[in-house]
C-alpha positions in Angstrom: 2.5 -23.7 14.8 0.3 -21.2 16.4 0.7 -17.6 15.5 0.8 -14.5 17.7 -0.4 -11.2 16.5 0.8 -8.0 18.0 -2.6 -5.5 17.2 -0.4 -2.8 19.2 3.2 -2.9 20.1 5.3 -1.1 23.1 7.0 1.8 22.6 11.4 1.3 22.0 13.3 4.0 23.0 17.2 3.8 23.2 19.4 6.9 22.9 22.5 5.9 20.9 23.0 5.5 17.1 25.2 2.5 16.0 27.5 2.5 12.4 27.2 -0.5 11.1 28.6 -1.4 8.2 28.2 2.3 6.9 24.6 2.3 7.7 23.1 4.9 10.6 21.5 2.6 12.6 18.7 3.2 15.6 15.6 1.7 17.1 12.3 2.6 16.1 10.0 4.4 18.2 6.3 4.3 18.3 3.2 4.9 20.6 0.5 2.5 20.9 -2.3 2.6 18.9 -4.8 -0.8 18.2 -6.4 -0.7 15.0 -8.6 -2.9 15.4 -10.1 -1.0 18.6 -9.9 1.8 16.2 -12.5 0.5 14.1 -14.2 -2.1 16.6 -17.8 -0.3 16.0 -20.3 -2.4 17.9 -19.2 -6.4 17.9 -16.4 -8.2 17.8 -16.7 -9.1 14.0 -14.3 -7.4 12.5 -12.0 -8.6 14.4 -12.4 -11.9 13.9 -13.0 -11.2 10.4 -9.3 -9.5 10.3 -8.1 -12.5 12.8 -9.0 -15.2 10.3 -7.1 -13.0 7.4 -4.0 -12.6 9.0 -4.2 -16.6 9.7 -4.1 -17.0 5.6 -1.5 -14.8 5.0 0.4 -17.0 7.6 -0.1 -19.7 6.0 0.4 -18.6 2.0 3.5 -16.5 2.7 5.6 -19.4 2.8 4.3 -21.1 -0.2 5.7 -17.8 -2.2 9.0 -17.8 -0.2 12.3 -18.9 -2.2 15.5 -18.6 -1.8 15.4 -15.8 0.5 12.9 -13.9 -1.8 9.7 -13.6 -2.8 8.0 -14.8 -6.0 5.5 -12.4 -8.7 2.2 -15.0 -8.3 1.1 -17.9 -6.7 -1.4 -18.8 -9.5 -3.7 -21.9 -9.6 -3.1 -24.2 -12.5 -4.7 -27.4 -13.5 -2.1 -30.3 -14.6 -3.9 -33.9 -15.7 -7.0 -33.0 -14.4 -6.3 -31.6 -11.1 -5.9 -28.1 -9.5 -3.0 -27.0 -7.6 -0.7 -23.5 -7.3 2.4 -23.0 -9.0 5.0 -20.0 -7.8 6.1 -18.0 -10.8 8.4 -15.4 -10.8 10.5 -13.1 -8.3 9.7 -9.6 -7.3 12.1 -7.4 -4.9 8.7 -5.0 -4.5 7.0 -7.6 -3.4 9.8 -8.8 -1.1 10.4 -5.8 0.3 6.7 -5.0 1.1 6.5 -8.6 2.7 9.7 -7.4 5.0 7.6 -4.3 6.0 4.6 -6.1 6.6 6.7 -9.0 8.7 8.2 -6.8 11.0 5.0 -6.1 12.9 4.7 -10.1 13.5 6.5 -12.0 16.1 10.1 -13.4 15.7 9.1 -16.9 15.3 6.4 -16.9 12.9 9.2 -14.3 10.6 11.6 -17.3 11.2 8.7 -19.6 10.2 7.9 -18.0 7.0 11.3 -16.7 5.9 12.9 -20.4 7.0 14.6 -19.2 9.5 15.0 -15.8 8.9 13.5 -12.4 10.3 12.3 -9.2 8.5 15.4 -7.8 9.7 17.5 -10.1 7.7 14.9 -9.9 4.5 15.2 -5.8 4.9 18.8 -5.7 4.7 19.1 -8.6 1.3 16.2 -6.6 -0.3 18.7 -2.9 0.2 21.5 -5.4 -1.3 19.6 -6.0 -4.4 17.6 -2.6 -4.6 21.3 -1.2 -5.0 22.0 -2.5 -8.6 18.0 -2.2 -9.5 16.6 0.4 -12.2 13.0 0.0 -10.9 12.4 3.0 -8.5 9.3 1.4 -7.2 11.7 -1.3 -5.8 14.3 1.2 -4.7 11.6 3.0 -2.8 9.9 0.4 -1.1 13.5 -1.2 -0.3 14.5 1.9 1.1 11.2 2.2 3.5 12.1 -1.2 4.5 15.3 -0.7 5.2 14.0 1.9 7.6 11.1 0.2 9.1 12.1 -3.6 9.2 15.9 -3.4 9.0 16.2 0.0 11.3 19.1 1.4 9.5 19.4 4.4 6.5 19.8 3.2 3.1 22.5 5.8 2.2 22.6 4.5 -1.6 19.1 4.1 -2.2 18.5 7.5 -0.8 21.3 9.0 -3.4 19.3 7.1 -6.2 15.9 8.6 -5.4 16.8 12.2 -4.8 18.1 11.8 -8.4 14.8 10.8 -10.0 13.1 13.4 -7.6 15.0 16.1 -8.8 15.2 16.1 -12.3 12.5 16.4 -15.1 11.8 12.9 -15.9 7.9 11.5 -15.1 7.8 9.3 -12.3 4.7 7.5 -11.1 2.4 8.7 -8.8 2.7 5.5 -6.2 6.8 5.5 -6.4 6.4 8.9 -5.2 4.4 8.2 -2.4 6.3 5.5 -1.5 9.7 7.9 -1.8 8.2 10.1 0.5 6.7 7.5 3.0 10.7 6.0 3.1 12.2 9.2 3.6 9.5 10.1 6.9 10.3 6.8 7.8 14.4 6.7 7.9 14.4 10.6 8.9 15.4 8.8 12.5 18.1 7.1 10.4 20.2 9.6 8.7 19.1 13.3 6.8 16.3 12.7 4.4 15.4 16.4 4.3 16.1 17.0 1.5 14.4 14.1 -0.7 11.5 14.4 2.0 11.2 17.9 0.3 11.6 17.0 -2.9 8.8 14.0 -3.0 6.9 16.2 -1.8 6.0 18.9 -4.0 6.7 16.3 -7.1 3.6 14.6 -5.2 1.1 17.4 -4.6 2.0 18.7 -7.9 -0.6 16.0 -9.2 -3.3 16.8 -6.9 -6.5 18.1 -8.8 -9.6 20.1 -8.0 -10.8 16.7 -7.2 -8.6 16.0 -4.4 -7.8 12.6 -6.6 -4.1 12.3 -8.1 -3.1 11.1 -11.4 -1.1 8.0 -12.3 1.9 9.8 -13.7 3.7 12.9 -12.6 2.8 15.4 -14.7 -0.7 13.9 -15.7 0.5 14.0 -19.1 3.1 11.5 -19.3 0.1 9.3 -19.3 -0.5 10.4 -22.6 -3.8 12.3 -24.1 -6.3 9.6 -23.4 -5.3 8.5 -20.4 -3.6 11.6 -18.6 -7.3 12.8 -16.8 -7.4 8.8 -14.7 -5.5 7.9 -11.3 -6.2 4.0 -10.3 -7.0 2.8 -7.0 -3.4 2.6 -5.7 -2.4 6.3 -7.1 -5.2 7.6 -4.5 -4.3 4.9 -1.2 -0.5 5.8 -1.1 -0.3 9.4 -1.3 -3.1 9.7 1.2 -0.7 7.1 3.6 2.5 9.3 2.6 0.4 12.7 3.0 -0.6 11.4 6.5 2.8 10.3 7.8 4.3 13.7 6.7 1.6 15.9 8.7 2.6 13.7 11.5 6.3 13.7 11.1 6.3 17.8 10.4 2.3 19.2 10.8 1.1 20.4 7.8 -2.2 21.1 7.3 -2.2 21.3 3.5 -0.9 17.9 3.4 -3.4 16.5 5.9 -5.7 18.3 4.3 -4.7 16.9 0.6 -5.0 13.9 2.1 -8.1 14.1 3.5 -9.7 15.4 0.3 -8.7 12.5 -1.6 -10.3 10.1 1.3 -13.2 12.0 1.1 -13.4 11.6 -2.3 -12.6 7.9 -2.8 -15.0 6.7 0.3 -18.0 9.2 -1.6 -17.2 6.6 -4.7 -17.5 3.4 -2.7 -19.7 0.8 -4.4 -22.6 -0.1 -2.5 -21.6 -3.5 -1.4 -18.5 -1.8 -0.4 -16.4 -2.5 -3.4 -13.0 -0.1 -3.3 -13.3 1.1 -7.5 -10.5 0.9 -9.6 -10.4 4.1 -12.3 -10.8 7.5 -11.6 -11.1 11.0 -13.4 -9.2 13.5 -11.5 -10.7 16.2 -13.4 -14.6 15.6 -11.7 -14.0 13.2 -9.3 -16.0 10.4 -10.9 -15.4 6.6 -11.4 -14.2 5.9 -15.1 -14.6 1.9 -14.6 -14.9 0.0 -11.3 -13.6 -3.5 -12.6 -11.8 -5.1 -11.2 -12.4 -5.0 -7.9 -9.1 -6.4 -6.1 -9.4 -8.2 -2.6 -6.0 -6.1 -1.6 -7.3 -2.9 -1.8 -11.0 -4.6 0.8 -8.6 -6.0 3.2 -5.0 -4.4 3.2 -4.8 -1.3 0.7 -7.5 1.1 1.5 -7.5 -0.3 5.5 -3.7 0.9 5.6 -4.1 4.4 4.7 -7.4 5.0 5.7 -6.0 4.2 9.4 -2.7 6.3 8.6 -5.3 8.9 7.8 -6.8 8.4 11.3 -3.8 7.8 13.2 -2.2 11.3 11.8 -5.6 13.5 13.3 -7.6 13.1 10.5 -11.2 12.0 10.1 -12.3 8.3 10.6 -13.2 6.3 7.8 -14.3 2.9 9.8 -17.4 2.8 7.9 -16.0 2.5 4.9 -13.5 0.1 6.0 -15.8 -2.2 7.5 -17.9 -2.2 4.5 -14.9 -2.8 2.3 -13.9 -5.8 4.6 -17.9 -7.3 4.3 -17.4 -7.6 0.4 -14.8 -10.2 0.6 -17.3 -12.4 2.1 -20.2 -10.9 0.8 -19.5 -10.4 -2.3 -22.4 -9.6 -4.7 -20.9 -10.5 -8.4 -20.0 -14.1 -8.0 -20.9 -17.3 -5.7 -17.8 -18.2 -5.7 -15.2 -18.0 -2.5 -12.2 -15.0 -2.6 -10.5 -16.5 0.8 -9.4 -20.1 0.7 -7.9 -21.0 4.0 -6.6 -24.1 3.1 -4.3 -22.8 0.6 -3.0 -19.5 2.4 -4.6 -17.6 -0.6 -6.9 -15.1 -0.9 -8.1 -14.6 -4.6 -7.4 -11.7 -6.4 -9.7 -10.0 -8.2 -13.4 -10.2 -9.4 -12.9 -8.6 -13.1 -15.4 -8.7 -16.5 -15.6 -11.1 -18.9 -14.0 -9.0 -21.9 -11.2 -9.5 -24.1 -8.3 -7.8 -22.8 -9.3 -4.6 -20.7 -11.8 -3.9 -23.1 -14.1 -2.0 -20.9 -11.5 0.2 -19.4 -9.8 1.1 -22.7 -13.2 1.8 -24.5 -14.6 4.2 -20.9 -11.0 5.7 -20.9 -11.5 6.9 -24.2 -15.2 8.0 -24.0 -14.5 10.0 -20.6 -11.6 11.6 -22.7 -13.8 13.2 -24.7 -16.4 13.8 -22.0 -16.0 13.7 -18.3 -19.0 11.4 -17.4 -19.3 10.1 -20.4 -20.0 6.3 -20.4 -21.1 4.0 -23.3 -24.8 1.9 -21.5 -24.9 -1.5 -21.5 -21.3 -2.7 -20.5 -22.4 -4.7 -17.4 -24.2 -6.5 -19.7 -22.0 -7.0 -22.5 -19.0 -7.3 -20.1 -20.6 -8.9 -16.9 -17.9 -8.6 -13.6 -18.6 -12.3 -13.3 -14.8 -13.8 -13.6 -12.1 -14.5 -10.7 -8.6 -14.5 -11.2 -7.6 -17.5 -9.1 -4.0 -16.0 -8.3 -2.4 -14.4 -5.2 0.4 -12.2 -5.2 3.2 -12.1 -1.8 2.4 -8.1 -1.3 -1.1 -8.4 -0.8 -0.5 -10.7 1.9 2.4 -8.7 3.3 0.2 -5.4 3.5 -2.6 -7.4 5.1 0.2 -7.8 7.7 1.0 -4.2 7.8 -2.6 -2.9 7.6 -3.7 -4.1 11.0 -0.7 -4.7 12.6 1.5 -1.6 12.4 -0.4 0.8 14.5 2.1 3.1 16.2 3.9 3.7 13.5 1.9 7.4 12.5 2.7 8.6 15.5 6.1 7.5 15.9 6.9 9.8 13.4 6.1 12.6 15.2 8.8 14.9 16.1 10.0 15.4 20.0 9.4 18.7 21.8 12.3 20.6 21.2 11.7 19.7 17.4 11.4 22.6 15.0 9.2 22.4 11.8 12.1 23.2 9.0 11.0 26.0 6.6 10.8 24.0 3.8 8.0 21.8 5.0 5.5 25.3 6.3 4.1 25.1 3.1 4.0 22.5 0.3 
């Protein structure tokens, strides 16, 4: 079945809120804006390049789809001699990042991959199950699903996030991001002031000299050793979240937080383009750059980079490009990341090392020294090893990456709009 891609998609604009089933319910509204043109520098490469992706995830999404869910992994295993995948698990994160990145693809692939479904649909059963969850990660990315894909205002996942927000227990940096990036998103919906507010100054509480952000909020949850490094993922989704609220209520302290960290992150880039994975917040440095995940090349870093962009900030198409140009380029092994045939695209190029060897042993010796980095682990602990799996989300942000444009600016508020109080300064 051939597949349609919307790169842009018209703006929807109706006037009246429905109730349906206790859920504030409205269209979305959104300006066009191509990401692809975005980026297009001087050929027609990256296009196809980003063409040929979204044709894989089309045709791995439904090999992870069960039962009206998505599974954890789609990992290749070898049985009597011969190779083949095997679905393990289930994962309402992953199921409800799928829904988000679905809704941006026509109706009939949706119905195609879900079985006969739509993100709508998916939205709506992943706000079912988020209701009874204790992961806020899930409740959070639910929530924002329930917004974007399912267009209505998760009143009880809302009520279950403004209580994490507002008391004194650590939360992750990345479930606050994606907290915040729900509540811009179903502010259309129903009053997400409040947690909006609240998300936010938990979230640029972490922000360091550095402009990078730790994992945990406070840093120190993370414990002694580990409380001075943010990963990969602690830097994309506060700079997506810190975009989206500059656009949904200008702020120039959050644009500018988020700008800082882009800065920082596209400064650390590996010369073949390779998106690192550890950071130290304190100087801005790399702590270890294995492994290097094909999400962050070809979904992660695209999608907030272009949030970034889309929200007035500076343009990072450089550094997307290269990150793209790794995943067929890549200099650490021979072998393939994007295998067509399957709907896959292989995870990660990590070391050879027992267990996260090298990462435990430079999060201990930039502990004691920023910079500080035993010579020689290359060597010892070569980045020479794929991990033939592939997971439903990175496939359903590829989907949300490139084909969401108009979503930054449909944030922004109409002209009578005032800028609430809270939101002048962070």
């Amino acid at each position: 079945m051939p597949i349609e891609f919307h790169h842009s998609l018209p703006s929807k604009k109706q006037n009246a809120a429905s109730d349906n089933g206790g859920h504030r319910q409205a269209p979305l509204e959104q300006d066009t804006f191509d990401r692809l043109h975005a980026i297009d520098l001087t050929s027609r490469k990256t296009r196809v390049q980003v063409d040929r992706y979204l044709d894989v995830a089309k045709r791995g999404l439904p090999r992870m789809h069960k039962s009206g869910a998505f599974g954890h992994t789609l990992r290749a295993v070898e049985v009597n001699s011969q190779w083949s995948e095997r679905l393990e698990g289930d994962s309402l994160r992953y199921t409800a990042i799928v829904a988000l990145g679905l809704s941006y693809v026509d109706k009939a692939t949706q119905r195609y991959i879900l079985g006969g479904e739509t993100a709508f649909d998916l939205a709506h059963t992943c706000a079912a199950r988020a209701a009874t969850s204790a992961d806020t990660g899930a409740i959070a990315l639910a929530a924002w699903a329930s917004a974007e894909a399912g267009r209505f205002h998760a009143t009880a996942l809302f009520r279950l996030l403004g209580q994490v927000l507002a008391s004194d227990v650590p939360i992750a940096t990345v479930q606050c991001a994606w907290a915040l990036s729900a509540g811009l998103a179903a502010a259309q919906f129903g009053d997400t002031q409040h947690l909006v507010a609240l998300a936010t100054k938990r979230l640029m509480s972490g922000r360091s000299s550095s402009g990078l952000f730790p994992h945990m909020l406070p840093a120190s949850a993370s414990g002694r050793l580990r409380a001075h490094i943010g990963c990969f993922a602690d830097q994309v989704y506060p700079i997506q979240a810190l975009s989206r609220l500059h656009a949904a209520q200008p702020n120039a302290i959050a644009l500018s937080a988020a700008e800082a960290c882009a800065e920082r992150i596209c400064a650390l880039q590996g010369p073949s383009g390779q998106w690192w994975w550890h950071y130290d917040t304190r100087d801005g440095g790399v702590v270890e750059g294995y492994p290097v995940y094909s999400v962050h090349q070809h979904a992660m870093a695209p999608m907030a980079l272009l949030d970034l962009l889309e929200a007035g900030g500076r343009d990072h198409s450089q550094a997307i490009v290269k990150g793209m140009r790794w995943l067929d380029e890549h200099p650490e092994v021979s072998t393939p990341l994007v295998a067509a045939e399957k709907g896959v695209i292989w995870r990660k190029v990590a070391r050879r090392e027992p267990r996260k060897a090298a990462r435990a042993i430079s999060a201990v010796t930039t502990a004691l020294m920023p910079g500080l980095h035993i010579p020689g682990l290359d060597m010892v602990f070569p980045p020479s090893r794929v991990d033939y799996e592939c997971r439903p989300y990175e496939l359903g942000w590829l989907f949300y990456a490139w084909l969401s444009g108009g979503v930054v600016n449909g944030l922004a508020p109409g002209p009578a709009a005032e800028t609430p109080a809270h939101f002048k300064e962070i």
